[in-house]
N, C-alpha and C positions, 0 to 999 in steps of 0.2 A: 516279755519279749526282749529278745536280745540286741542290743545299740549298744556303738563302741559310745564311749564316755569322748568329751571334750573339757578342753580347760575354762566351758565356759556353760558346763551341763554336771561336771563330778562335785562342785561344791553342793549341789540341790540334792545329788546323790547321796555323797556322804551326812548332810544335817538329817535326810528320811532313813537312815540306815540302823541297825541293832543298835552298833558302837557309839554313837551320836552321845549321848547324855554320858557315856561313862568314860567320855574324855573332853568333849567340850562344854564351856555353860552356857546358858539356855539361851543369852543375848551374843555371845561371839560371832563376831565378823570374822569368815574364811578368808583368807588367801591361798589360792592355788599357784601351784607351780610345776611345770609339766615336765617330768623330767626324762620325756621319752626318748630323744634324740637321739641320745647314749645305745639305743634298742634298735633291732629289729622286729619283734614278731609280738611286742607287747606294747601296751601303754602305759605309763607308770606318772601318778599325780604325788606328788605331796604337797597336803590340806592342811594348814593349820591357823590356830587361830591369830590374827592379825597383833591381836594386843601380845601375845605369850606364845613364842613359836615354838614352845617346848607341848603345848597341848598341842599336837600333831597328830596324825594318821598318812600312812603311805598306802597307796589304792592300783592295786595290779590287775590288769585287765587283759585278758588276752584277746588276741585280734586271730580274725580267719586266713588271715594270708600272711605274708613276709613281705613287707612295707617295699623293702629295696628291690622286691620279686614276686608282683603282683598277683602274678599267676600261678607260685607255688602256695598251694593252699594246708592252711596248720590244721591239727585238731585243738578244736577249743577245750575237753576233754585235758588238757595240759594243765591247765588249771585246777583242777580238784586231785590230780594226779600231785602238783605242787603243794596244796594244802593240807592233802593226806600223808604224802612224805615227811613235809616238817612236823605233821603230830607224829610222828614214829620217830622221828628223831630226840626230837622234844624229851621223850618218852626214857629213851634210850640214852642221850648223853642231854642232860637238861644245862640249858644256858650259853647252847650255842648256835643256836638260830634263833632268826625274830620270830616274837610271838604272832601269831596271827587270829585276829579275833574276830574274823566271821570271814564265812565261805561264802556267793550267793552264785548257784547253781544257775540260774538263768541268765544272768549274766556275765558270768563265768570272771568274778573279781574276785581278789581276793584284798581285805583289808586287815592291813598289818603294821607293828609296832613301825615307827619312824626311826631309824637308828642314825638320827642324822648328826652325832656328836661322832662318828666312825666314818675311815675313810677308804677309800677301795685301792686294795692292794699292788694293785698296778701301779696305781697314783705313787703309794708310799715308797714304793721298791723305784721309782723314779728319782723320790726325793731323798734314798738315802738313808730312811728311818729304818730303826732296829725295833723288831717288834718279841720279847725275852720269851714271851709265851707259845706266839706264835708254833713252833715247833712241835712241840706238847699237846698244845689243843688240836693241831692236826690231826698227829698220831692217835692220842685218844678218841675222838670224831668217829675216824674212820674202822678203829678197829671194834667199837662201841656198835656203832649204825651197820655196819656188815656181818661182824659176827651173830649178832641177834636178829637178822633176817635170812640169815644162813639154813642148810640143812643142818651143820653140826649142832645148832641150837634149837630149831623148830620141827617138831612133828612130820615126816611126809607130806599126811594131807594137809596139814596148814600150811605148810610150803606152797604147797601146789596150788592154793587157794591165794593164796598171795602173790605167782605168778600170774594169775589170771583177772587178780584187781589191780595191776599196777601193767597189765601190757600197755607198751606205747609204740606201736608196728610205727607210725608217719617216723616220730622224733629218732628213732633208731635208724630207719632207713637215711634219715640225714645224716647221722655220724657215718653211717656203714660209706658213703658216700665222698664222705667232706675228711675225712680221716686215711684212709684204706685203700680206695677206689681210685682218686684223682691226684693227691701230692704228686707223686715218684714216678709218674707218666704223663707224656703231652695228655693235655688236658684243657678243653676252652676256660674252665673254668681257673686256672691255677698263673697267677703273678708274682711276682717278685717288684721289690724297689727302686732297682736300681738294674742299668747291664752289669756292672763290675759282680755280679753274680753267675754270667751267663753259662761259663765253664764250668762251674760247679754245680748249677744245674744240670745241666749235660749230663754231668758223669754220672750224678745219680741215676737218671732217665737210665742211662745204658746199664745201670747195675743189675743184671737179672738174678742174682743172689737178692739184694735188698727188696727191690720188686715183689718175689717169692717168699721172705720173712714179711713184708707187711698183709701179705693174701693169708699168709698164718697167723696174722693176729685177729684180722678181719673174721676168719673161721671162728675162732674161740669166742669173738665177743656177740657171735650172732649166739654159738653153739652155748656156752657156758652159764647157765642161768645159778648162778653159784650165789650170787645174793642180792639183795637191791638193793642198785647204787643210783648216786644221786646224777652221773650221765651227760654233765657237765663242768665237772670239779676242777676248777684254778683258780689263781690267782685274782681273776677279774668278778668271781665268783665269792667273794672274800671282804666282808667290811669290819674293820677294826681301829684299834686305837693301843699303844702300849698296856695299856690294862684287858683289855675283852674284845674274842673274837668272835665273830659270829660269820656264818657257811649260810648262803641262800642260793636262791635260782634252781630246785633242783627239777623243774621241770623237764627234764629230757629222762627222769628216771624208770627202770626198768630193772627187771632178774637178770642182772649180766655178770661180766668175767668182775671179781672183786678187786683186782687186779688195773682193771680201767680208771678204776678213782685214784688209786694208790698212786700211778704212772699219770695220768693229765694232772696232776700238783706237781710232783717232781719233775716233768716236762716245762712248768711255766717257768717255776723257780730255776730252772736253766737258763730259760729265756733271760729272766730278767739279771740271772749273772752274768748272762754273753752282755747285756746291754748296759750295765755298768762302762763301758769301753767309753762310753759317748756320756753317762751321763756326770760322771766323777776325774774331773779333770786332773786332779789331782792325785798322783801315782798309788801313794801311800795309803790315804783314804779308800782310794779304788779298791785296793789290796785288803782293807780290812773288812771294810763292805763285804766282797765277796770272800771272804772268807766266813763271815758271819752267813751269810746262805748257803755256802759246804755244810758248815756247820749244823745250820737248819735242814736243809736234806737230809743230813745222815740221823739227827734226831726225829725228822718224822716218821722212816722207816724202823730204825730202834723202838720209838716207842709204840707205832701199830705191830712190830712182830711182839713186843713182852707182854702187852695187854692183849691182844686176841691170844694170844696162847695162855695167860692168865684169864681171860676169860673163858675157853673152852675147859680148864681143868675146874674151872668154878660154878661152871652153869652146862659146858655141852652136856650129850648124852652120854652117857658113860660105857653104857652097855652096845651104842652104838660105831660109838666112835674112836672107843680107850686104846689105844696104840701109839707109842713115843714114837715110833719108825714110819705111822703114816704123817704122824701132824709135822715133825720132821720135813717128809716129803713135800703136803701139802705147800706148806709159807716156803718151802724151797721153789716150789715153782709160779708161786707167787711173783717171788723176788725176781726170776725169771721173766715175767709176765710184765712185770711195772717197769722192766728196763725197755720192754717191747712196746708199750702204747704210750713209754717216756717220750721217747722218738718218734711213733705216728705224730702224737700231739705238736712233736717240735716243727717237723714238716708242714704240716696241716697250716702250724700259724705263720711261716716262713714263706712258704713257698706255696701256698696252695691259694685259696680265696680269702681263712680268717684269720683277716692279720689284724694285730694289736698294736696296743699304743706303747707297749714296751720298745717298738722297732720304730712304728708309724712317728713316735713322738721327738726321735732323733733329724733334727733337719741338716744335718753334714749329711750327704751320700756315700762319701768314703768312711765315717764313722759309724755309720748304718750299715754299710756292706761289711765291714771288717765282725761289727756285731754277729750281724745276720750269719757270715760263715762260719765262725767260733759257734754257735750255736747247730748249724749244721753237721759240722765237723762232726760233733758230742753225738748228735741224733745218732747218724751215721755208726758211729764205733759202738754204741750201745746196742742199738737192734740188732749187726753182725754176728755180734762174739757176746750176745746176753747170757748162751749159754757157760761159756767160761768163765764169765764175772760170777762170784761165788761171796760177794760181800758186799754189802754199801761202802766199804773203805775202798774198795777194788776201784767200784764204781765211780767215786769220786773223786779219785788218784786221776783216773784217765778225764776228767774234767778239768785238773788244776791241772796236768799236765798238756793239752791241748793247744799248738803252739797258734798265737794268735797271729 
């Protein structure tokens, strides 16, 4: 029977559980620590043992509502959708997600490695830290986990069959919602930080150009079952350490535009360049910092376009798909795509309901607003004219040029 866990019910859980003997020993005193706060729609424990907090276990449980939103109700169903995800990725690019060593369908937890020697990338891009890999394992990740749930790699019907094990109608009608729907129009749902924003709200609001590029992104991410993505990919989604990244949460995933993973990382990692403004006082430093995330943008895009396109001459269909002039086309309009849901994403966390700590965590309001429109600005010039940007160097020309 299904009962959310508490911090004071998931240790009796975790010692009765599969995993129990094959990380802790048979006398260990638990300590729990609840690390749910940080969440909305989950519970999240880390169990470990008292004496040695390196024998650990992290215990994800999903809840039937949204904590902050009583009355919207989740599917639990999210759960098994996240444990089957990360064995396909697992699968596909190994040693970049946390293990996870047992699923329990009735309770809809899922119990997984501890990675608590890694830190979440939010955190890091706050303090400044350069992460060498980072960029790399991105791009690899991403062209790794979408190409090989692709058509250009998988059979029709196992396509098809794989659309139909991973639908997630609730968690998608929240993006189609929180993305697409509410930013870039009055909306009860949509704040800002500060008034020193007011104007610039405004203007968007009136853009009926901008307006109409985001109802075409919204199209394609309902319409484009092109591969399964993990549906809510950034930055916050992201625990690492200068040695090893690891990519979790992929509970919101689904057959959608490939394109939408690609663009919410490269929307964050904007974010967190506009917010540099506020957290690196220091000119020069500021300067190298964000230079170092140019940097990393244009490497995550480089290296998911060399490897999906080496992955497709290496594993696609040959006979179905062998054409230099479509695959060409294809990541052209890809690159297209990721400048388009770069910018939803940026809206979304700016100006809409989900804001982050990249902004939230700025206590100046004029150093916070300054951020916040440098980052708007970016959204802005990107979704307009995505079709004429014809390179990630284009791309990120008009980011460094962007007058703050």
């Amino acid at each position: 029977m299904y009962t959310p866990l508490t911090a004071g019910t998931v240790a009796d859980y975790v010692r009765n559980s599969p995993v129990a003997d094959h990380i802790f020993k048979q006398n260990d005193e638990l300590t729990v620590v609840d690390l749910s706060e940080g969440g909305n729609v989950n519970l999240i424990f880390r169990v470990h043992s008292t004496e040695d907090a390196n024998r650990s276990v992290l215990v994800k449980q999903a809840l039937p509502y949204a904590r902050r939103y009583p009355d919207g109700m989740m599917p639990l169903e999210r759960a098994r959708i996240e444990h089957d995800l990360l064995a396909l990725e697992e699968k596909y690019c190994p040693g970049l997600t946390p293990k996870v060593f047992h699923y329990d369908s009735v309770m809809h937890v899922n119990l997984m490695e501890d990675l608590n020697q890694h830190l979440n990338m939010r955190i890091g891009l706050s303090r400044g830290i350069v992460y060498p890999k980072f960029g790399q394992d991105v791009g690899r990740f991403l062209a790794h986990t979408l190409f090989y749930t692709s058509d250009i790699y998988l059979p029709s019907a196992e396509k098809k069959a794989m659309v139909m094990r991973f639908i997630n109608p609730v968690m998608c009608k929240v993006t189609e919602h929180l993305f697409f729907n509410e930013p870039c129009k009055p909306h009860p749902n949509n704040r800002w930080t500060t008034p020193q924003l007011d104007e610039q709200v405004k203007a968007i609001y009136a853009n009926r150009a901008l307006h109409g590029e985001m109802l075409i992104m919204k199209e394609k991410f309902m319409t484009q079952a092109q591969a399964l993505v993990h549906g809510d990919f950034h930055t916050g989604s992201v625990l690492l350490n200068p040695e090893d990244t690891r990519f979790i949460d992929p509970e919101f995933a689904f057959y959608g535009p490939i394109a939408f993973d690609v663009g919410s990382m490269l929307g964050n990692l904007i974010i967190g360049h506009a917010a540099q403004e506020a957290y690196q006082p220091d000119p020069d430093k500021r300067a190298a910092y964000r230079s170092w995330i140019i940097e990393t943008i244009g490497t995550i895009w480089t290296t998911f376009d060399s490897e999906f396109r080496r992955l497709w001459a290496k594993d696609g269909d040959k006979e179905e798909w062998k054409s230099p002039h479509f695959q060409d086309h294809y990541m052209a309009e890809l690159f297209t795509d990721t400048l388009g849901y770069a910018a939803a994403e940026i809206f979304r966390r700016t100006i809409g309901m989900a804001w982050v700590d990249d902004f939230t965590g700025i206590d100046n309001p004029n150093e916070r607003a300054k951020s916040e429109a440098l980052a708007l600005k970016t959204a802005e010039t990107w979704l307009l004219n995505r079709r004429e940007i014809k390179t990630i160097q284009q791309a990120l020309t008009i980011v460094s040029n962007t007058p703050i």
